[in-house]
Structure formats: structure tokens, C-alpha cells
C-alpha positions in Angstrom: -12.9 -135.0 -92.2 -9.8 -136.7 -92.2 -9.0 -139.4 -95.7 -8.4 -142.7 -94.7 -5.3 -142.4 -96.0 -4.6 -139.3 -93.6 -6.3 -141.4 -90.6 -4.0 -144.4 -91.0 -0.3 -142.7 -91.2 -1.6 -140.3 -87.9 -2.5 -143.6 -86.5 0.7 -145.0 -87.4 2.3 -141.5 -86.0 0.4 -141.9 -82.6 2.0 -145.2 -82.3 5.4 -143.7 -83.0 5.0 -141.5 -80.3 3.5 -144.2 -77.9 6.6 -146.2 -78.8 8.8 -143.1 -77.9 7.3 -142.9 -74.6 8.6 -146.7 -74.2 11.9 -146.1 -75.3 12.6 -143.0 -72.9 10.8 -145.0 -70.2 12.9 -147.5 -70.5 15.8 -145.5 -70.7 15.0 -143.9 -67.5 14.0 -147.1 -65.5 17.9 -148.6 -66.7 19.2 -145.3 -65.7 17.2 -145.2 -62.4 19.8 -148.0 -61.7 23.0 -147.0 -62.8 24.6 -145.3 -59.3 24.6 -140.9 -59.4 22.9 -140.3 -62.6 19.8 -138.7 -60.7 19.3 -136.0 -63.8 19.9 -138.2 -66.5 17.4 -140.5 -65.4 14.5 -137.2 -64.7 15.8 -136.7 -68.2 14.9 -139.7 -69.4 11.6 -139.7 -67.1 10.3 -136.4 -68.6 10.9 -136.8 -71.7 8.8 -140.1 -71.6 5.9 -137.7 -70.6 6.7 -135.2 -73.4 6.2 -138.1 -75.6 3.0 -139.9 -74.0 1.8 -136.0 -74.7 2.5 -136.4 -77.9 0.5 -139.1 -78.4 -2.5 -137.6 -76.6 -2.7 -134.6 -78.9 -2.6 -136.9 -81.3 -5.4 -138.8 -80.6 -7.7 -136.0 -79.6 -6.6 -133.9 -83.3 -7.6 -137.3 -84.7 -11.0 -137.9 -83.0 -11.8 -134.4 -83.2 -11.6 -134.3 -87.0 -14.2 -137.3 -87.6 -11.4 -139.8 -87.3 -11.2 -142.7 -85.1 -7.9 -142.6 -83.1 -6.6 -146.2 -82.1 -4.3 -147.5 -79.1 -1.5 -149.4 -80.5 0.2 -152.8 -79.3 3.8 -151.7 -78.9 6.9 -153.9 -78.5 9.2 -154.5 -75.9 12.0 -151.1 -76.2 15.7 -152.1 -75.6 16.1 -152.8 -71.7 19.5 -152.0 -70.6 22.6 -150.0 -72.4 26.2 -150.5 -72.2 26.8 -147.1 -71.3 25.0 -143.7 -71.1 26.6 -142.5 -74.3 25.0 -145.6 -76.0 21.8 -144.9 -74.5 22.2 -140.8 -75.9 23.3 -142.5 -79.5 20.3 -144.5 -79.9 17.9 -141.6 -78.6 19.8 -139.6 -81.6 18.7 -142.2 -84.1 15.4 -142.6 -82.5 14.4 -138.6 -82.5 15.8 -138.7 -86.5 13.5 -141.4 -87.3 10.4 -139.8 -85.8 11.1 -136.5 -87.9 11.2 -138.8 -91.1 8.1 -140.3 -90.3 6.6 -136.3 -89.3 7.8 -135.8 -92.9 5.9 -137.8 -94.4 2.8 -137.2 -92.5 3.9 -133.6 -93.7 4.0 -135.0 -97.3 0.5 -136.5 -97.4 -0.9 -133.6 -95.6 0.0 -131.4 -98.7 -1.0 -133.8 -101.2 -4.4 -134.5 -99.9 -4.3 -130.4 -99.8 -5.5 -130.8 -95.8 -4.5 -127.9 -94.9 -6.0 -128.3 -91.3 -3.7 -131.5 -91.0 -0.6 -129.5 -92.4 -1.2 -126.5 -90.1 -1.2 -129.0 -86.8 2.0 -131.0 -87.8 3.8 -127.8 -88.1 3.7 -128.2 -84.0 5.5 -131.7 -84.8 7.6 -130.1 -87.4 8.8 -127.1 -84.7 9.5 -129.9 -81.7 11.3 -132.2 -83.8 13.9 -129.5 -85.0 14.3 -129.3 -81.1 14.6 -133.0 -80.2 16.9 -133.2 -83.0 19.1 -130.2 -81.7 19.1 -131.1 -78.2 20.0 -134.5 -78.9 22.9 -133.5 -81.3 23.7 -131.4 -78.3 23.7 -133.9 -75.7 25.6 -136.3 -77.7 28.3 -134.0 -78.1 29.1 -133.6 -74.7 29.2 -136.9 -74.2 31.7 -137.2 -77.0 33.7 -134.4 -75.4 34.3 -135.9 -72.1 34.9 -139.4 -73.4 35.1 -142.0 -71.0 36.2 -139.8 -67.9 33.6 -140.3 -65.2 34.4 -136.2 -63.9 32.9 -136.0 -66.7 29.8 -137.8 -66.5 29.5 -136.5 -63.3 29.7 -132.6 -64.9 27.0 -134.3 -67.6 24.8 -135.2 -65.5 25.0 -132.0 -63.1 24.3 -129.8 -66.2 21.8 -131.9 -68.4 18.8 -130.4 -67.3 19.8 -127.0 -67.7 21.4 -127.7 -71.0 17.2 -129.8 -72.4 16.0 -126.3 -70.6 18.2 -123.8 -72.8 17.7 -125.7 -76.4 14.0 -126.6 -75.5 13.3 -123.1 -74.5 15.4 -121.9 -77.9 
């Protein structure tokens, strides 16, 4: 049986991860517009899957331990960027904020001493040393071509291969 305690922040988690969904969606649907970014925007698309599953495995871990996973109300996600770089900055800040908040789950996991909770976040743990890297690693590039648009073009012509490699790390 899950505490309250350890019910609410996984609630609070699964909304998190709903709300990541969002944001990549929305990333993907501005990108979907901006012209010959085709992989960026998959990028953006599948990732917004990676998260909504996420949230699913959330809700079933929750459920399954005599908990009562809820859907969450989100809020609108920012629309529109005013570049790609931006839009790889703020998914940066967005994947460090989720592994703060795995933290904590983490955190309460141990103090309750649920060790059935701890041992299924470690998933979260292992993904969000990932997202983290691959971010980092995206945002780099960017950095590296500046504002030459060869160089988007070369971004864009790689970034599925380069989410591949560091997911698959």
C-alpha cells in the first residue's frame, strides 16, 4: 500500500510528466511550422510520446499499489519560440526540473522505507540521467553552430541519430 503522502507527490509526478508531454507537443506542433526542420519536429513529436508513457506507468504503478491515480488539469505550455535554440534551452531547464522533482519522490520513497516505490523510480532516476545528457548534448550543438542556418540544416539532418546514440548509451 502506497502512504498518502507517497500517493500525492506520484500524483503530483504523473502530472509532471502529463505536462511534459504538453510542452514537447507543443514544441513539435511550432516546429511542425517552421520550414525544413522535418527531424526536429519527430523529435519533438516522439518525445511527447516518451513522456505521455511516462505518465501511463505512472498511473498503472500507482493503481496497482492500492492507490488511486488521478488525471490532472494542465495549463496551456508556451506556444511558439523565437528560435530553435530557445526552444532546446527551455527543454534543458524543463528535463532539470523533472529530475528535481524525481528526487524528491526518491527522497520520500526512502523515508517512508517503501522500498517497492524506491526500486520503480530508479527507472525515472536511469531516464532522467539520459534526458539530461541528451539535452546537454543537443544544446551544445546548437551552441556550436551559432546562428548559421548550414548549420541548422546539419542539426537537424543529425538529431535523430545523435537522441538514438545517448538514449541507447
Amino acid at each position: 500500500m502506497l502512504s498518502k503522502t507517497m500517493q500525492a507527490a506520484l500524483n503530483e509526478q504523473i502530472k509532471i510528466e502529463a505536462e511534459s508531454s504538453q510542452v514537447y507537443l507543443a514544441m513539435a506542433s511550432w516546429a511542425e511550422i517552421q520550414p525544413g526542420i522535418d527531424n526536429i519536429t519527430a523529435f519533438f513529436y516522439r518525445h511527447s510520446d516518451e513522456e505521455r508513457f511516462h505518465m501511463l506507468k505512472l498511473i498503472h504503478f500507482v493503481n496497482e499499489r492500492g492507490g488511486f491515480a488521478t488525471v490532472p488539469a494542465l495549463e496551456q505550455p508556451i506556444l511558439t519560440y523565437p528560435s530553435i535554440k530557445h526552444a532546446f534551452k527551455e527543454l534543458l531547464k524543463h528535463e532539470i526540473m523533472v529530475s528535481e522533482h524525481i528526487n524528491k519522490l526518491v527522497d520520500i520513497s526512502l523515508s517512508e522505507k517503501d522500498f517497492a516505490t524506491h526500486n520503480f523510480l530508479q527507472w525515472y532516476v536511469a531516464e532522467q540521467i539520459e534526458e539530461e545528457a541528451l539535452a546537454r548534448t543537443l544544446n551544445d550543438k546548437l551552441e556550436l553552430i551559432g546562428d548559421e542556418k548550414s548549420g541548422l540544416y546539419l542539426f537537424n539532418q543529425d538529431i535523430l541519430t545523435v537522441a538514438t546514440e545517448v538514449e541507447g548509451e
